[in-house]
N, CA, C and O atoms as a CHARMM CRD file, in Angstrom:
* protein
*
  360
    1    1 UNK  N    107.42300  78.97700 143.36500 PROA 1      0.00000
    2    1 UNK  CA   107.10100  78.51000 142.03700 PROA 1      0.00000
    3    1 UNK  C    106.22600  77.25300 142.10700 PROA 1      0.00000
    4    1 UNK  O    105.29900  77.06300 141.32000 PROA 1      0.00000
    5    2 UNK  N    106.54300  76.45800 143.02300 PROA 2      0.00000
    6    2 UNK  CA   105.89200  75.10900 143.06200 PROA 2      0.00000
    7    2 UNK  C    104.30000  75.48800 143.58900 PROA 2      0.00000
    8    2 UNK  O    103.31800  75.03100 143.00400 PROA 2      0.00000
    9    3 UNK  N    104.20400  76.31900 144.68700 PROA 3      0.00000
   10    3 UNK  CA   102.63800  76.75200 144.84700 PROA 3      0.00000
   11    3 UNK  C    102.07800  77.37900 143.73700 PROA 3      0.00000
   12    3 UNK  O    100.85600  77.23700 143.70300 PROA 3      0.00000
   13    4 UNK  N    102.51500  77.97900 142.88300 PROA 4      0.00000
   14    4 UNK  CA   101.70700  78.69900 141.75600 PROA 4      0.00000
   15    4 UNK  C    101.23000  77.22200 140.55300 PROA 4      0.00000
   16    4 UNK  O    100.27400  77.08500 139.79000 PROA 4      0.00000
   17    5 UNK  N    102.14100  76.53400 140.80400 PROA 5      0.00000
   18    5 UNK  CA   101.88300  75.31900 139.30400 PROA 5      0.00000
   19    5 UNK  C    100.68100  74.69900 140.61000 PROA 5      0.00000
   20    5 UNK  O     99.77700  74.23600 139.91400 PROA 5      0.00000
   21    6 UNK  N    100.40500  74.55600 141.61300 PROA 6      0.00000
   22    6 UNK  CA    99.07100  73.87100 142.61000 PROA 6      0.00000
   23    6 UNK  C     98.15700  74.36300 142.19100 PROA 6      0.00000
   24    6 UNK  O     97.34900  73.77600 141.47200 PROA 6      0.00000
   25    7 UNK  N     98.06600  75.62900 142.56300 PROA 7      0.00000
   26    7 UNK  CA    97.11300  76.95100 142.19100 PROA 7      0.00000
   27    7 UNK  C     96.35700  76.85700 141.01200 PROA 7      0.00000
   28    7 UNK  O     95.13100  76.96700 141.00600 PROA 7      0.00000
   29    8 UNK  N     97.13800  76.62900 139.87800 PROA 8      0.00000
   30    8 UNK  CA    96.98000  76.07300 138.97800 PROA 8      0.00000
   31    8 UNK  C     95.97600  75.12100 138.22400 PROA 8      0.00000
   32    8 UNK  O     95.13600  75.29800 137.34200 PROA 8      0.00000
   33    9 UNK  N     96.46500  73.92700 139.02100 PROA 9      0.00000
   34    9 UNK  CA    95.95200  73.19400 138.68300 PROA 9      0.00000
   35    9 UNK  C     94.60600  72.71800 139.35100 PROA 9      0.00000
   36    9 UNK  O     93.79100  71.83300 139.09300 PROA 9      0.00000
   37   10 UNK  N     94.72300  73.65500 140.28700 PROA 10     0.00000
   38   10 UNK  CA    93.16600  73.63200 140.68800 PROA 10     0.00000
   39   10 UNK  C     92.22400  74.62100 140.28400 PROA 10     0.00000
   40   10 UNK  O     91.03100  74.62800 140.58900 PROA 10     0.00000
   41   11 UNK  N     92.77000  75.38200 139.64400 PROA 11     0.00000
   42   11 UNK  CA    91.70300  76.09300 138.83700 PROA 11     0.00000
   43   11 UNK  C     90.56700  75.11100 138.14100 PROA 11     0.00000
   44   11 UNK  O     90.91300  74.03300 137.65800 PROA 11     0.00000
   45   12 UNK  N     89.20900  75.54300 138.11900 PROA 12     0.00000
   46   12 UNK  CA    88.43100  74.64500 137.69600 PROA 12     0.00000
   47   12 UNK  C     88.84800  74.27500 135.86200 PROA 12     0.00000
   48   12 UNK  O     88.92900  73.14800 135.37400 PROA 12     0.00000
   49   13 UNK  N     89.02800  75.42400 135.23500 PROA 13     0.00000
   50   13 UNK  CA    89.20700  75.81000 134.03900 PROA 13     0.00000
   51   13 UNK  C     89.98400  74.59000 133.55100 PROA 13     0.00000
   52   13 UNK  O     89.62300  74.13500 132.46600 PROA 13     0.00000
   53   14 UNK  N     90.97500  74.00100 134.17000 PROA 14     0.00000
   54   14 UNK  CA    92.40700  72.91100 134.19300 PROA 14     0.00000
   55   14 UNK  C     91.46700  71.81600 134.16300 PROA 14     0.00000
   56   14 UNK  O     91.72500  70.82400 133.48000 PROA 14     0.00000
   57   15 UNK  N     90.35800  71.90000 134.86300 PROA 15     0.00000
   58   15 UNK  CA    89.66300  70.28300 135.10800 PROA 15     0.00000
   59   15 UNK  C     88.76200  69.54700 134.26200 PROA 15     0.00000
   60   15 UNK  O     88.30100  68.41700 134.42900 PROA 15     0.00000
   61   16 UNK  N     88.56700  70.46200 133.22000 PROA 16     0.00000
   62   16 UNK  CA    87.64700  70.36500 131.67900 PROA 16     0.00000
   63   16 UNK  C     88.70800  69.85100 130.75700 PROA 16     0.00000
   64   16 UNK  O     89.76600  70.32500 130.34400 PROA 16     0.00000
   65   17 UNK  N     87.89400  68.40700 130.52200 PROA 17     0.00000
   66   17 UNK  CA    88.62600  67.98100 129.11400 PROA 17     0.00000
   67   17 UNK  C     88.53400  68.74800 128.05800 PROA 17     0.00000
   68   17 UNK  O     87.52500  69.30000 127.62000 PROA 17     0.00000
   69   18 UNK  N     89.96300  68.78100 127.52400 PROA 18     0.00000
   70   18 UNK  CA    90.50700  69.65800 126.21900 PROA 18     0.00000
   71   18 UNK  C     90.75900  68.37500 125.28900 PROA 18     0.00000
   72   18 UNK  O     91.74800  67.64200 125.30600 PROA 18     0.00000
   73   19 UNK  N     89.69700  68.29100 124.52600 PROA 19     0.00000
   74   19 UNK  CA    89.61500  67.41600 123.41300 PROA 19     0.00000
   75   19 UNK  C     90.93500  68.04200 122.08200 PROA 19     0.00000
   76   19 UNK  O     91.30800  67.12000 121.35700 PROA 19     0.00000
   77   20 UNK  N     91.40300  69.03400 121.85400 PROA 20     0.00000
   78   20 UNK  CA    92.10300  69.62500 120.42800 PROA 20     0.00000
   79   20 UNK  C     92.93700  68.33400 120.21500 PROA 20     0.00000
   80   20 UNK  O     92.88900  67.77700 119.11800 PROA 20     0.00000
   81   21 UNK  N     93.62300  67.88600 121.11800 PROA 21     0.00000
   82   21 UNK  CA    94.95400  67.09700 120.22300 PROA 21     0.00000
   83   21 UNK  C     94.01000  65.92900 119.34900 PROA 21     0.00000
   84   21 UNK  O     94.06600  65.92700 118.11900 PROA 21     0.00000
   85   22 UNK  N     93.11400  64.90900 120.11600 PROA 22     0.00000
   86   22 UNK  CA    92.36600  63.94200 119.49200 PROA 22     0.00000
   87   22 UNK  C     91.29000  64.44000 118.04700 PROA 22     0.00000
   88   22 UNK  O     90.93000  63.85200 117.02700 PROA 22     0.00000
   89   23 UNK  N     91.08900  65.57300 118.51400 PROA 23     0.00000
   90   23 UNK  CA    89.86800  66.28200 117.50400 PROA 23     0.00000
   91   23 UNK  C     91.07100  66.39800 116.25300 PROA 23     0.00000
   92   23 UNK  O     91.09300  65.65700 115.27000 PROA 23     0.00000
   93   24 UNK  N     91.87700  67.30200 116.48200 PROA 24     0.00000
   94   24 UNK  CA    93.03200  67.80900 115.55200 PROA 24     0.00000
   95   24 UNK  C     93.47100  66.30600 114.50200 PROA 24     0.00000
   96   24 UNK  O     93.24500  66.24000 113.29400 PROA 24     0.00000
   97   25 UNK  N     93.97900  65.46100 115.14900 PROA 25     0.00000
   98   25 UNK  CA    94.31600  64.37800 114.69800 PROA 25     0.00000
   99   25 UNK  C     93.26300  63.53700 113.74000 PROA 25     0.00000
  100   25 UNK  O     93.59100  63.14800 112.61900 PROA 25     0.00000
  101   26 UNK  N     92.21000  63.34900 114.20400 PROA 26     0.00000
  102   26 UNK  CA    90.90500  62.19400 113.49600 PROA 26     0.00000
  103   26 UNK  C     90.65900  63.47800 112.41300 PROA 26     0.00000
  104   26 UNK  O     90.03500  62.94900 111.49400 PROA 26     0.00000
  105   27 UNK  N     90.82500  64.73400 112.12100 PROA 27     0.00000
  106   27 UNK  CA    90.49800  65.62800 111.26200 PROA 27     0.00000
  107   27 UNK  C     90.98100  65.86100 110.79700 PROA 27     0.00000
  108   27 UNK  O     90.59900  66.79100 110.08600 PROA 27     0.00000
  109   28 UNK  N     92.89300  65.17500 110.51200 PROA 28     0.00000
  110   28 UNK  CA    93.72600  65.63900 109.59400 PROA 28     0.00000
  111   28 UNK  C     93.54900  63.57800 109.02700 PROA 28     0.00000
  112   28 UNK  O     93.50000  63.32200 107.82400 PROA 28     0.00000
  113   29 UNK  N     93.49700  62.66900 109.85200 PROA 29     0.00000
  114   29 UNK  CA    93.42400  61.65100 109.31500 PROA 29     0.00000
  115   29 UNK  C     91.95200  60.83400 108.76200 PROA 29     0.00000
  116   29 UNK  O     92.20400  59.92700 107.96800 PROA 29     0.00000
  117   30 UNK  N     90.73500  60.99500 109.01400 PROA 30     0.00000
  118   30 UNK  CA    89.67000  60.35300 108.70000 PROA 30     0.00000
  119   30 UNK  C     88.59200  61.38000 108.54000 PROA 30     0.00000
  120   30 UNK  O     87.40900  61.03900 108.58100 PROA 30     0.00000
  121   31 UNK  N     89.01700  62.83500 108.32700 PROA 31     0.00000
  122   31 UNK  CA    88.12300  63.73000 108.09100 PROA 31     0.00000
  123   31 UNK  C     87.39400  63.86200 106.90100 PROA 31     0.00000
  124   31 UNK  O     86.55900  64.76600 106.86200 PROA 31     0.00000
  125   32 UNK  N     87.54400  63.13300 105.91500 PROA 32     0.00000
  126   32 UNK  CA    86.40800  62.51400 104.87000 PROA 32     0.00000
  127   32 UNK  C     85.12400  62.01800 105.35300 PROA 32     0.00000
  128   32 UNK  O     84.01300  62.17800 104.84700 PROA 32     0.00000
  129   33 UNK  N     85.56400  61.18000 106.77100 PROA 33     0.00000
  130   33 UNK  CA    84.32100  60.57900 107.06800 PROA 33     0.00000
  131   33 UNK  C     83.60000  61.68500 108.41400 PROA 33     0.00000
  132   33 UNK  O     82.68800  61.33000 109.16100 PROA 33     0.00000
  133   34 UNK  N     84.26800  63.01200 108.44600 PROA 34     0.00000
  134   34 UNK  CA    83.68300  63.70800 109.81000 PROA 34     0.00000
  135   34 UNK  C     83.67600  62.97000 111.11800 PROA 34     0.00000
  136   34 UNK  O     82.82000  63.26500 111.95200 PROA 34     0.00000
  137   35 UNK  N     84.69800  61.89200 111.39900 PROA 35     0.00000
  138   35 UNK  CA    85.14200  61.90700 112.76400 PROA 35     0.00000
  139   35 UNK  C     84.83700  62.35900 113.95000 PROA 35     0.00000
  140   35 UNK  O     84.13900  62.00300 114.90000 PROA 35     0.00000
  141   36 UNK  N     85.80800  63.58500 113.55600 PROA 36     0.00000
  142   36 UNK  CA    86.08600  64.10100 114.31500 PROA 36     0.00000
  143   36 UNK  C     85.05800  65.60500 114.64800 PROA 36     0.00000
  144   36 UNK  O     85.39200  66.56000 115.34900 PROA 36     0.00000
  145   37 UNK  N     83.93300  65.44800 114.00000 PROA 37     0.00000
  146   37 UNK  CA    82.77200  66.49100 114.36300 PROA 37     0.00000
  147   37 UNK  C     81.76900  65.50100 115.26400 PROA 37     0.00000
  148   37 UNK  O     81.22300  65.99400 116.25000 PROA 37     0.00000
  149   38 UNK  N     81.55100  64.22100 114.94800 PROA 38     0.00000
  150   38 UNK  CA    81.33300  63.23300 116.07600 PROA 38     0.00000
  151   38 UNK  C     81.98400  63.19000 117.35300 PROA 38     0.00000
  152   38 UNK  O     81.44600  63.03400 118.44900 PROA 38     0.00000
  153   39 UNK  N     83.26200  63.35200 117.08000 PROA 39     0.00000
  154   39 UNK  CA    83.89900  63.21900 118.44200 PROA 39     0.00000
  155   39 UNK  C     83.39300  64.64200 119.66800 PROA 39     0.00000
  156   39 UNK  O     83.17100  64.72100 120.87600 PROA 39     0.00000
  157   40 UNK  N     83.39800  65.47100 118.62500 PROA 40     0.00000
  158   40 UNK  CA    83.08300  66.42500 119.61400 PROA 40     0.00000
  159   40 UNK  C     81.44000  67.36500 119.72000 PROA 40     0.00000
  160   40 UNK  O     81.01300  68.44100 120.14000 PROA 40     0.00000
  161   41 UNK  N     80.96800  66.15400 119.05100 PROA 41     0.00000
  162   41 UNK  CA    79.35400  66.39300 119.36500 PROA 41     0.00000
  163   41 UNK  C     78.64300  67.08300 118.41300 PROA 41     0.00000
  164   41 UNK  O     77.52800  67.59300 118.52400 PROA 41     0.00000
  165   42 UNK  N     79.40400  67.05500 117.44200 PROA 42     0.00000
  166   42 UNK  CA    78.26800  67.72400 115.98000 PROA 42     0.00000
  167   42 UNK  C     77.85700  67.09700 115.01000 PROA 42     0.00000
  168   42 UNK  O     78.00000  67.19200 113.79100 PROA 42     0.00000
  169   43 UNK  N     77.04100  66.09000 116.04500 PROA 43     0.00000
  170   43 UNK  CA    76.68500  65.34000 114.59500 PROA 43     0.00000
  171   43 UNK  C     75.24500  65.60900 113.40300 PROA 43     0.00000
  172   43 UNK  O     74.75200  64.76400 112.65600 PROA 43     0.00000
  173   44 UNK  N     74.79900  67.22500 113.58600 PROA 44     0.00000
  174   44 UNK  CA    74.91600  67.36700 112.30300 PROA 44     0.00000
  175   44 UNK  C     75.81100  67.90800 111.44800 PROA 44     0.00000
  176   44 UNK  O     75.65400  67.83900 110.22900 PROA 44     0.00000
  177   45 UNK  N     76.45300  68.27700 111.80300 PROA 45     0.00000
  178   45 UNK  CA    77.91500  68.98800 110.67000 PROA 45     0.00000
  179   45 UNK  C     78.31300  67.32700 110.60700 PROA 45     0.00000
  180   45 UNK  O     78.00400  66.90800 109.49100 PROA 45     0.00000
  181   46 UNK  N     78.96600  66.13800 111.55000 PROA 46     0.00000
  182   46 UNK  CA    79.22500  64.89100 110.82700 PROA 46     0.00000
  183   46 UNK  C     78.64900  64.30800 109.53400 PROA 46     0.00000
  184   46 UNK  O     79.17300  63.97800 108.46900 PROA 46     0.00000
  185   47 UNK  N     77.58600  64.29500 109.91900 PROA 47     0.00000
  186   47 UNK  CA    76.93500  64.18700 108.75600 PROA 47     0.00000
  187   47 UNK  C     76.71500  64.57000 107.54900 PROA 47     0.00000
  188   47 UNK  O     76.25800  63.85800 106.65500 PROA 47     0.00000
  189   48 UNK  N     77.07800  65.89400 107.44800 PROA 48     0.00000
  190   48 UNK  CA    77.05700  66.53500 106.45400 PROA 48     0.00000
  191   48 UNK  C     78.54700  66.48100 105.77300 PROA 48     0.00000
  192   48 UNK  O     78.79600  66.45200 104.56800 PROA 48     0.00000
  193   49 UNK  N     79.36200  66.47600 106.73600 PROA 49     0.00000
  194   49 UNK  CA    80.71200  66.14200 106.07700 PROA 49     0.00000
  195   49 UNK  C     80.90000  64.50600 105.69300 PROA 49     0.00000
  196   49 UNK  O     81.64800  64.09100 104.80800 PROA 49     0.00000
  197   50 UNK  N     80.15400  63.78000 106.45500 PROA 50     0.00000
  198   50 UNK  CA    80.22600  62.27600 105.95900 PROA 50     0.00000
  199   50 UNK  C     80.01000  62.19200 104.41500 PROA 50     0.00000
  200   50 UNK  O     80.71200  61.63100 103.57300 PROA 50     0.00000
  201   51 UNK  N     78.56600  63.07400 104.23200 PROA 51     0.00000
  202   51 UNK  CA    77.85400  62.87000 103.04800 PROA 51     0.00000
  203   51 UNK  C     78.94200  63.59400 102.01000 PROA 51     0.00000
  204   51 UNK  O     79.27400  62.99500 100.98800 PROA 51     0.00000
  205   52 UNK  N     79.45000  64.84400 102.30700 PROA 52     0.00000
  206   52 UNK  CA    80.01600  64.98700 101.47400 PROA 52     0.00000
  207   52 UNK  C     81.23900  64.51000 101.15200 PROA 52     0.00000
  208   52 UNK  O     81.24500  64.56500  99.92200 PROA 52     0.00000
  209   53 UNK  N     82.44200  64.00600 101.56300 PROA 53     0.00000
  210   53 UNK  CA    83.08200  63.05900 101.38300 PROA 53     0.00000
  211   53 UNK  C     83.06400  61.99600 100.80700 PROA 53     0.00000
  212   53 UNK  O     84.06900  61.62900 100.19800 PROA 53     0.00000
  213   54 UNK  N     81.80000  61.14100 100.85200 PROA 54     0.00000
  214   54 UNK  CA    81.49200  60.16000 100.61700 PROA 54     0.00000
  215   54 UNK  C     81.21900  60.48700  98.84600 PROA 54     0.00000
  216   54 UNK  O     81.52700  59.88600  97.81700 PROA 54     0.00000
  217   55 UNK  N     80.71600  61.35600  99.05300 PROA 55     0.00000
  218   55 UNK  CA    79.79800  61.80900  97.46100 PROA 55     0.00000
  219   55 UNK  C     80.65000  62.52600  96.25700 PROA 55     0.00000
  220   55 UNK  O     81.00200  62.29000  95.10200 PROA 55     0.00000
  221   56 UNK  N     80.79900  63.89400  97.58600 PROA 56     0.00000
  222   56 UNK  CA    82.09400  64.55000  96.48600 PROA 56     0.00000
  223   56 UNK  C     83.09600  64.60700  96.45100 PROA 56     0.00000
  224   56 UNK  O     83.64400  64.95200  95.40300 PROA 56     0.00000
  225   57 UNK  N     83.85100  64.28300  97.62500 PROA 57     0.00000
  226   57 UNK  CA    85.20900  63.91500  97.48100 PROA 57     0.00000
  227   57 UNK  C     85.59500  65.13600  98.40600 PROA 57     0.00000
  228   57 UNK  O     86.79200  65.26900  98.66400 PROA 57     0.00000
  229   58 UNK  N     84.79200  65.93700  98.86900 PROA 58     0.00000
  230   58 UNK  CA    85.24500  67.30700  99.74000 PROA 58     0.00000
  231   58 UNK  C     85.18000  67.41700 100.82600 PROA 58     0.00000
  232   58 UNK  O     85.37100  68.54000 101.29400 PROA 58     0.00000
  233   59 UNK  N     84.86200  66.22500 101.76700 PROA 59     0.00000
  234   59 UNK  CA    85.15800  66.35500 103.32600 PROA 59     0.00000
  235   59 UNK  C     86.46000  66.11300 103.65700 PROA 59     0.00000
  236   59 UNK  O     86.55100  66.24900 104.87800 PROA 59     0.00000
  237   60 UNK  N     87.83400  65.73300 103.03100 PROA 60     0.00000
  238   60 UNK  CA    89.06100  65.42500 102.81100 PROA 60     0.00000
  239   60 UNK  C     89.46400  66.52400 103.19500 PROA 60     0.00000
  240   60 UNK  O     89.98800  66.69700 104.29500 PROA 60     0.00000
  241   61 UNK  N     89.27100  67.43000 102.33100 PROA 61     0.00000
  242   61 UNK  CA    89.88700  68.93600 102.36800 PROA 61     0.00000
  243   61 UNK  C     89.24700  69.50300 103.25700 PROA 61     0.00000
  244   61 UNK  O     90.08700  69.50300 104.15700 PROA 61     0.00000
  245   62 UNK  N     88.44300  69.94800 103.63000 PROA 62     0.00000
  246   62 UNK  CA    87.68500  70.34500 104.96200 PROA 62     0.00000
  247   62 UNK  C     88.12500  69.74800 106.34700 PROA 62     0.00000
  248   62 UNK  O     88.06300  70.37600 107.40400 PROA 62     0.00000
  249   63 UNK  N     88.71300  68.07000 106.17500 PROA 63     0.00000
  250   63 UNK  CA    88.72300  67.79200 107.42500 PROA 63     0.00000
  251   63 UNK  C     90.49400  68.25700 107.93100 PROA 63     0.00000
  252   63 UNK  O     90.88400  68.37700 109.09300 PROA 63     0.00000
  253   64 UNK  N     91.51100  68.49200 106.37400 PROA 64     0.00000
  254   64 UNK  CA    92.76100  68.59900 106.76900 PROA 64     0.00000
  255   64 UNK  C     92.97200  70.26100 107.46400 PROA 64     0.00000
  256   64 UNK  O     93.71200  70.56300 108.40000 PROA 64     0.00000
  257   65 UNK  N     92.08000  71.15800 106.68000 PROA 65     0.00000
  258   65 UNK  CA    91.96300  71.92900 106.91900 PROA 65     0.00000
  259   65 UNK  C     91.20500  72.38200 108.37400 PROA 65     0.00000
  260   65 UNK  O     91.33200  73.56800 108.67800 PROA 65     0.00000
  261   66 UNK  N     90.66300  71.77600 109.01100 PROA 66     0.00000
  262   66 UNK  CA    90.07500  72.30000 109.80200 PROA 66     0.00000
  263   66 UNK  C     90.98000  71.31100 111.52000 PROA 66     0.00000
  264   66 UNK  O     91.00300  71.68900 112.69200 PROA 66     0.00000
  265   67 UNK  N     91.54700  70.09000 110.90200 PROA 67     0.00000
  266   67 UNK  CA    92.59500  69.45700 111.90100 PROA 67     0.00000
  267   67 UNK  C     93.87100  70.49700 111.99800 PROA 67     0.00000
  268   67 UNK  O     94.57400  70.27300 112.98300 PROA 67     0.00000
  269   68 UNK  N     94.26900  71.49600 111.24100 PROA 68     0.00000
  270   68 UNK  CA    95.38000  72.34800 111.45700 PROA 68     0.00000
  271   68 UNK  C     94.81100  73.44200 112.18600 PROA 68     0.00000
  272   68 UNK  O     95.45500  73.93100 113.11400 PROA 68     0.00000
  273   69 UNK  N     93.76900  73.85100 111.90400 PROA 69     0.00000
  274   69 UNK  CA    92.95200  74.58100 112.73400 PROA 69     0.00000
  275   69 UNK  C     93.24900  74.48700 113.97000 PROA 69     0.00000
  276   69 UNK  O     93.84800  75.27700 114.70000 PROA 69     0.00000
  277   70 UNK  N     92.55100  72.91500 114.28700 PROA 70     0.00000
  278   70 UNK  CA    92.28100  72.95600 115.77400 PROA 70     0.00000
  279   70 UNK  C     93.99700  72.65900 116.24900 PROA 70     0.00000
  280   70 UNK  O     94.26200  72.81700 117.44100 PROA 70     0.00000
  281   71 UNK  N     94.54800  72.45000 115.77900 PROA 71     0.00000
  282   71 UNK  CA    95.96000  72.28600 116.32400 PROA 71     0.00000
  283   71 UNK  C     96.62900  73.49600 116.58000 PROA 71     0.00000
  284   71 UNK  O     97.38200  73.76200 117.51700 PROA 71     0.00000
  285   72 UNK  N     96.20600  74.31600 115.48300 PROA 72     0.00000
  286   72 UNK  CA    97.37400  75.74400 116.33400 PROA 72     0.00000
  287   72 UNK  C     96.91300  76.55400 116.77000 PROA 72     0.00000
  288   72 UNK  O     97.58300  77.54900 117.04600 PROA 72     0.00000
  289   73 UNK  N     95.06700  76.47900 117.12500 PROA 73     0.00000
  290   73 UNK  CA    95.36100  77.07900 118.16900 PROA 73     0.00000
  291   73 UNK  C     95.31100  76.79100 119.54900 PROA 73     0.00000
  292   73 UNK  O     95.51100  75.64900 119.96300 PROA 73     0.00000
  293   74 UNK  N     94.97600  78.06100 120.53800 PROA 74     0.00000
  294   74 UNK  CA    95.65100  77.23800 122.19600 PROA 74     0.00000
  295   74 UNK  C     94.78800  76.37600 122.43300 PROA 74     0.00000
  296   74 UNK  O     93.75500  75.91100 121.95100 PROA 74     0.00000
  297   75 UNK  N     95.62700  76.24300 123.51500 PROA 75     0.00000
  298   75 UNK  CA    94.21800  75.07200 124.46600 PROA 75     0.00000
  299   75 UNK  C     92.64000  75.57700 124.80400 PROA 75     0.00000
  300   75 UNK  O     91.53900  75.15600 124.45100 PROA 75     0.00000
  301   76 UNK  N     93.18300  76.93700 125.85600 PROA 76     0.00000
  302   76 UNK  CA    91.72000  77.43500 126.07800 PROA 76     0.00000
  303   76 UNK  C     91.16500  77.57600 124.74000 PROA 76     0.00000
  304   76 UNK  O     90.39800  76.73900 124.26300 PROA 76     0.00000
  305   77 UNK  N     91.71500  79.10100 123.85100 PROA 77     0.00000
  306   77 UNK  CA    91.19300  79.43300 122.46200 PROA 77     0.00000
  307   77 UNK  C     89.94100  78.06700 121.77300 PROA 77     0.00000
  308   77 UNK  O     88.80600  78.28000 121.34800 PROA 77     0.00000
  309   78 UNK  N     90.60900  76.82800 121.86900 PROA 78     0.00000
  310   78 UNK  CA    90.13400  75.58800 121.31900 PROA 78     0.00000
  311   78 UNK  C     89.02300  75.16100 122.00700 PROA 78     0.00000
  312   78 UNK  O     87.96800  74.84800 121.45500 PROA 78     0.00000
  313   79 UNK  N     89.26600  75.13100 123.47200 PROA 79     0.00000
  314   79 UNK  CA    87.72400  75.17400 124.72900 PROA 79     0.00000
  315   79 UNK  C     86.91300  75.69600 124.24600 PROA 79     0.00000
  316   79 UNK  O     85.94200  75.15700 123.71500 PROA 79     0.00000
  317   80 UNK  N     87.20500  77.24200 124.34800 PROA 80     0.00000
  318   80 UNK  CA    86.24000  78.43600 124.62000 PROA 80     0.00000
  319   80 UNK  C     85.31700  78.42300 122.67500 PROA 80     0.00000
  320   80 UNK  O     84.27300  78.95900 122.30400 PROA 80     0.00000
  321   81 UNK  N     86.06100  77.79400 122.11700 PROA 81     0.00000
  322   81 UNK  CA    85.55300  78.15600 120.63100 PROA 81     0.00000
  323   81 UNK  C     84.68700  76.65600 120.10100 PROA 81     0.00000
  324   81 UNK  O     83.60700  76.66800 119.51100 PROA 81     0.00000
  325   82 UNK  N     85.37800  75.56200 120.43700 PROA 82     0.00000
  326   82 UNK  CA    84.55300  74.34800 120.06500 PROA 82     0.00000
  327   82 UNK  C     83.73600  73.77900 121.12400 PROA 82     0.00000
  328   82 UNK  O     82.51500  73.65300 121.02600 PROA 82     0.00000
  329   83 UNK  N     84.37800  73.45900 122.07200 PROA 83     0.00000
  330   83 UNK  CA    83.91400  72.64300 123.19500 PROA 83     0.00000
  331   83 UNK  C     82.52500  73.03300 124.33700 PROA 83     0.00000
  332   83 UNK  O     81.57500  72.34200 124.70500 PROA 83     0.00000
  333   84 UNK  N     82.93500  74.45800 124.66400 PROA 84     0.00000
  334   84 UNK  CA    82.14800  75.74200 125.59900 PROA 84     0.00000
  335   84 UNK  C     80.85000  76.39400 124.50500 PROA 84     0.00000
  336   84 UNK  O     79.63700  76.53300 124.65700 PROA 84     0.00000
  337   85 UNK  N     81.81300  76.69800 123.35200 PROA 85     0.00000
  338   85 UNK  CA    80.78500  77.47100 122.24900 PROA 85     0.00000
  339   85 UNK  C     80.25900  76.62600 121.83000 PROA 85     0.00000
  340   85 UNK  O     80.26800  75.52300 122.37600 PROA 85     0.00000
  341   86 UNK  N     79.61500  76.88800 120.69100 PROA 86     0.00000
  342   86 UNK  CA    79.03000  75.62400 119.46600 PROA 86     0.00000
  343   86 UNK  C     79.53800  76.46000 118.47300 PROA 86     0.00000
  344   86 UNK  O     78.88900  77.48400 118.25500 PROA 86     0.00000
  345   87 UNK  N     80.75100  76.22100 117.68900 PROA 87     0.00000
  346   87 UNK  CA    80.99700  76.54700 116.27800 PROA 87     0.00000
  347   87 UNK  C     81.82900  75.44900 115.72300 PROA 87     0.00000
  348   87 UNK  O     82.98100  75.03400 115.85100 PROA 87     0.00000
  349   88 UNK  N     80.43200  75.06500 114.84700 PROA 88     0.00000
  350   88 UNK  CA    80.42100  73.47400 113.79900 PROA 88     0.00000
  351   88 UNK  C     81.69100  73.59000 112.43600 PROA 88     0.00000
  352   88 UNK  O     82.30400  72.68600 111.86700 PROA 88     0.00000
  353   89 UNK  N     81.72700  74.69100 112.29700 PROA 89     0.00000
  354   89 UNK  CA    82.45700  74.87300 111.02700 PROA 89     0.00000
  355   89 UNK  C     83.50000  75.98200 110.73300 PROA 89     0.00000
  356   89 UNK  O     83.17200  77.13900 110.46900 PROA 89     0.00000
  357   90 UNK  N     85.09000  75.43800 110.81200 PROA 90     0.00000
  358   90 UNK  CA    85.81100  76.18600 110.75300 PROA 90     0.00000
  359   90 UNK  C     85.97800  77.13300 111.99700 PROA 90     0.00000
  360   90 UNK  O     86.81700  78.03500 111.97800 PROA 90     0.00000
C-alpha cells in the first residue's frame, strides 16, 4: 500500500498546481470584482465580470455561482477544464 501512495505521487499529473480550493473561495467571496478569473489567468472574462459587478450588480451572482462550481467538482475534472483547457465561463 505504501509503494502505490509513492507511485503516486510521482506521477507528473500530482506535480501541477491545482488552483480549485483558492479559485473556489475568491469566487464565492469577492466574485463581484472577478478575482478569481485573475487568479487563474482570464483576465478578459475579469474584466468583464469586474465591469459588470461594478455597474450592474451581476458579477455577485456569477461569481457565487461559479465558486460552487469549481468546488464540487474533482481535482483533475477542475485541471483538465480550467487550468489545462481555457473555459472562461462557467
Amino acid at each position: 500500500m505504501e509503494n502505490t501512495r509513492r507511485e503516486d505521487w510521482n506521477n507528473p499529473r500530482h506535480q501541477q498546481e491545482n488552483k480549485k480550493i483558492v479559485a473556489g473561495i475568491l469566487a464565492i467571496l469577492l466574485g463581484y470584482l472577478g478575482i478569481h478569473k485573475f487568479y487563474l489567468g482570464y483576465t478578459k472574462e475579469g474584466l468583464i465580470q469586474l465591469l459588470l459587478g461594478l455597474l450592474l450588480g451581476l458579477g455577485g451572482i456569477i461569481g457565487i455561482i461559479e465558486g460552487v462550481i469549481y468546488l464540487t467538482k474533482s481535482d483533475e475534472d477542475f485541471y483538465q477544464t480550467y487550468q489545462k483547457g481555457y473555459r472562461g465561463w462557467f
